[in-house]
C-alpha positions in Angstrom: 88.2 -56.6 0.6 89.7 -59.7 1.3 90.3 -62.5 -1.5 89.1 -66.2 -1.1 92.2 -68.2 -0.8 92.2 -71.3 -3.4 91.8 -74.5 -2.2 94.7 -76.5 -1.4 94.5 -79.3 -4.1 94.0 -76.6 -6.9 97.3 -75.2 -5.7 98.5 -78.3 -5.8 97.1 -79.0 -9.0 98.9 -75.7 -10.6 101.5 -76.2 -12.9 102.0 -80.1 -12.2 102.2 -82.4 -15.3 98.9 -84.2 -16.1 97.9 -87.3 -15.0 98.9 -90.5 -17.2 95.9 -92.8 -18.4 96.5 -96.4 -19.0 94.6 -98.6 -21.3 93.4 -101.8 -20.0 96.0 -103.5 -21.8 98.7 -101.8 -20.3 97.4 -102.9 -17.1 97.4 -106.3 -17.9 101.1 -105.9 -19.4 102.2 -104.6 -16.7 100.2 -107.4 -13.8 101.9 -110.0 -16.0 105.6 -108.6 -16.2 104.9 -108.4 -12.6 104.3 -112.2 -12.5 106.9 -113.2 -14.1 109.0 -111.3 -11.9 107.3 -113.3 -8.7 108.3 -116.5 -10.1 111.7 -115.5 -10.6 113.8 -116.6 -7.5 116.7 -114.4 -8.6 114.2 -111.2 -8.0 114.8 -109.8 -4.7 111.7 -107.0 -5.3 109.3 -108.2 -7.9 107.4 -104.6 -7.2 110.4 -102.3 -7.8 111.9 -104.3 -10.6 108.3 -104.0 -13.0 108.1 -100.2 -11.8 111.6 -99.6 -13.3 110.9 -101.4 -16.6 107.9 -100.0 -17.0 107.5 -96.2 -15.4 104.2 -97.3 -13.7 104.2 -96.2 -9.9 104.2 -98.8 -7.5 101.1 -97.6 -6.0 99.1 -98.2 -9.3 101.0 -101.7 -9.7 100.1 -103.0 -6.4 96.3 -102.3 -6.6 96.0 -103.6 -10.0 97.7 -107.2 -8.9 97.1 -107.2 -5.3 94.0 -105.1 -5.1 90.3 -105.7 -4.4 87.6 -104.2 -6.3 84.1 -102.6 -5.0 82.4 -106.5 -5.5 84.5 -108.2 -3.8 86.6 -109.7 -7.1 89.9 -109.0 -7.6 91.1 -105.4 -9.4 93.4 -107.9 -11.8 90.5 -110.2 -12.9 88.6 -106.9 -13.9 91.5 -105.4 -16.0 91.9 -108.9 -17.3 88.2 -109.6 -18.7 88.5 -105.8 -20.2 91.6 -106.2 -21.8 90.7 -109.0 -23.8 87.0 -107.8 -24.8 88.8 -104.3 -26.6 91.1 -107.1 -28.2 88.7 -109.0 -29.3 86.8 -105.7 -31.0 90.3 -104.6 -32.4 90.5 -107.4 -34.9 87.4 -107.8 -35.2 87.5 -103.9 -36.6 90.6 -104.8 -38.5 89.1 -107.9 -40.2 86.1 -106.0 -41.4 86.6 -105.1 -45.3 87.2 -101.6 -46.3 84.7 -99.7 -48.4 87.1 -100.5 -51.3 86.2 -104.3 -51.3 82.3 -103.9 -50.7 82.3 -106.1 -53.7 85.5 -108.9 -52.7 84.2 -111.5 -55.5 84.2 -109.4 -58.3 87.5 -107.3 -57.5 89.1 -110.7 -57.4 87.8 -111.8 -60.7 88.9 -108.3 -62.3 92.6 -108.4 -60.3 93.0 -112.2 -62.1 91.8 -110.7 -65.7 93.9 -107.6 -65.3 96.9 -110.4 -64.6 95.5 -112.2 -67.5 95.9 -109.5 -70.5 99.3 -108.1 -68.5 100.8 -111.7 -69.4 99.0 -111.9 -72.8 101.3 -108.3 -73.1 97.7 -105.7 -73.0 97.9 -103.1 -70.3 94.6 -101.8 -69.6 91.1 -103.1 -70.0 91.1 -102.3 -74.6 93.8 -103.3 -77.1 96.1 -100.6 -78.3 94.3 -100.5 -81.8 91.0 -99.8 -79.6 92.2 -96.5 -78.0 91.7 -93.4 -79.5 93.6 -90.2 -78.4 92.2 -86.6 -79.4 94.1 -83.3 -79.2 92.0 -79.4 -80.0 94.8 -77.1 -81.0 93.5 -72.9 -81.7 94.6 -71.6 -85.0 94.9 -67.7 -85.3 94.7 -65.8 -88.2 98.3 -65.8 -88.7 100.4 -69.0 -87.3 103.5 -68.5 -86.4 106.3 -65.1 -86.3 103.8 -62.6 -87.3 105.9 -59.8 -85.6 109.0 -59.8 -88.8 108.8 -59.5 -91.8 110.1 -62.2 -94.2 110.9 -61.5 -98.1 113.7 -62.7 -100.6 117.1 -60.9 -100.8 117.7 -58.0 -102.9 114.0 -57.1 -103.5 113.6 -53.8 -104.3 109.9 -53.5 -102.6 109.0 -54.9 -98.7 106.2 -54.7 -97.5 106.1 -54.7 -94.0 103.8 -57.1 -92.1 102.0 -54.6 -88.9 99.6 -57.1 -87.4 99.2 -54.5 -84.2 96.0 -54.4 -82.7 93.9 -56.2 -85.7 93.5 -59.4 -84.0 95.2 -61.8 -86.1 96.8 -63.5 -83.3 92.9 -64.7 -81.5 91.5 -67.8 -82.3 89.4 -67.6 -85.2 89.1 -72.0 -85.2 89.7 -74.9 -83.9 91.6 -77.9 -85.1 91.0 -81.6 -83.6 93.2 -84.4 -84.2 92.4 -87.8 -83.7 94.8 -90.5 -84.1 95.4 -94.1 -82.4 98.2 -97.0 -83.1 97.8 -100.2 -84.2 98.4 -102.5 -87.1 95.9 -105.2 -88.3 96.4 -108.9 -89.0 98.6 -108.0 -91.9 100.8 -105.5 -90.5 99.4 -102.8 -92.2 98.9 -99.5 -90.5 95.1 -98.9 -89.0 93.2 -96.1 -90.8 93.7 -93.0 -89.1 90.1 -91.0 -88.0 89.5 -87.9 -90.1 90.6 -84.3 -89.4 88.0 -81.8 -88.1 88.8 -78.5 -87.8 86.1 -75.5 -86.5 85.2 -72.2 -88.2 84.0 -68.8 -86.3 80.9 -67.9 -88.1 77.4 -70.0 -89.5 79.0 -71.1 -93.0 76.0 -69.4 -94.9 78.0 -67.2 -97.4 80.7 -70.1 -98.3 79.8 -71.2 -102.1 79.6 -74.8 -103.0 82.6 -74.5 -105.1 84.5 -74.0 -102.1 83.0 -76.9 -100.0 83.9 -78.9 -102.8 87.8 -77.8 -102.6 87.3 -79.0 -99.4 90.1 -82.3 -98.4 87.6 -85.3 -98.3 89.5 -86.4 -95.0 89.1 -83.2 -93.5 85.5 -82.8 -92.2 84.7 -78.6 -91.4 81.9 -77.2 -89.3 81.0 -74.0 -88.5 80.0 -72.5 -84.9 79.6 -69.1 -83.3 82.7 -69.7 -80.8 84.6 -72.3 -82.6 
């Protein structure tokens, strides 16, 4: 059985480097260049010289600037009119405000109070004395070296600390700091938020004489998880 042979331009086709587009503007870069080359005395062959500058065959040169289109008008007026309607719609894209500034009066009246407070010496939108940091540390059982054993020397009797598998190092609460800096119109340090630190368990069983021990700057609560 005979094959179909494929058809001449697809041969040609094969393995040739594709085919360079040029944007309108190119075009009328290039007709222009090519202008200025007519109107220069000193250029023997305004064609050849704009094809060496700018890589375009001469082909495609001489029907933008000498050619005629289907309507009669010429190929350059065309490339001309088109040229200057996608520059026209590129700054009119890049004038258009972002999504960032849908609201251009009132980021300019926070960018001026942000330069306000930064000369007044405040960064940020609240005073220093206004800012409250807040840290949750987990307390074990045990905090710290539970894995020696720690006792006075010479002592006769050591008892040796074998924490092992009894769970003294989990979490059993949770302590919550809260602290900010500041000083008040007479220097004097800010007061400081209270402590709060998180038992496991519901609290049910502690007496009142121990919730009275309790450090009035230290508030405890009580949760399943803590």
């Amino acid at each position: 059985m005979d094959c179909e042979e494929e058809p001449a331009a697809r041969l040609w086709r094969k393995g040739a480097q594709k085919r360079k587009r040029y944007s309108n503007e190119d075009k009328a870069n290039a007709i222009l260049l090519y202008d200025n080359y007519v109107a220069n005395t000193a250029v023997l062959d305004p064609l050849q010289a704009t094809v060496l500058e700018t890589g375009i065959p001469s082909a495609n040169l001489s029907r933008w600037a000498n050619g005629k289109a289907a309507d009669g008008e010429r190929v350059r007026d065309h490339i001309f009119k088109a040229a200057g309607d996608m520059k026209r719609k590129r700054l009119k894209i890049e004038s258009r405000p972002s999504e960032t500034s849908r609201y251009p009066l009132a980021e300019k009246q926070l960018s001026s109070e942000i330069r306000a407070r930064r000369a007044r010496g405040r960064k940020g939108r609240f005073l220093f004395k206004h800012r409250l940091n807040v840290d949750q540390v987990p307390l074990p059982f045990v905090v710290g070296d539970y894995d020696h054993t720690i006792d006075e020397r010479g002592a006769k009797d050591v008892w040796v600390r074998q924490p092992g598998a009894s769970g003294l190092e989990k979490r059993q609460a949770t302590l919550q700091i809260c602290i900010r800096a500041g000083v008040d119109s007479e220097g004097k340090n800010l007061p400081q938020p209270p402590v709060a630190i998180w038992f496991r368990g519901t609290g049910k069983r502690i007496s009142d004489a121990e919730k009275a021990a309790y450090h009035p700057d230290v508030h405890v609560y009580w949760q399943k998880c803590a």
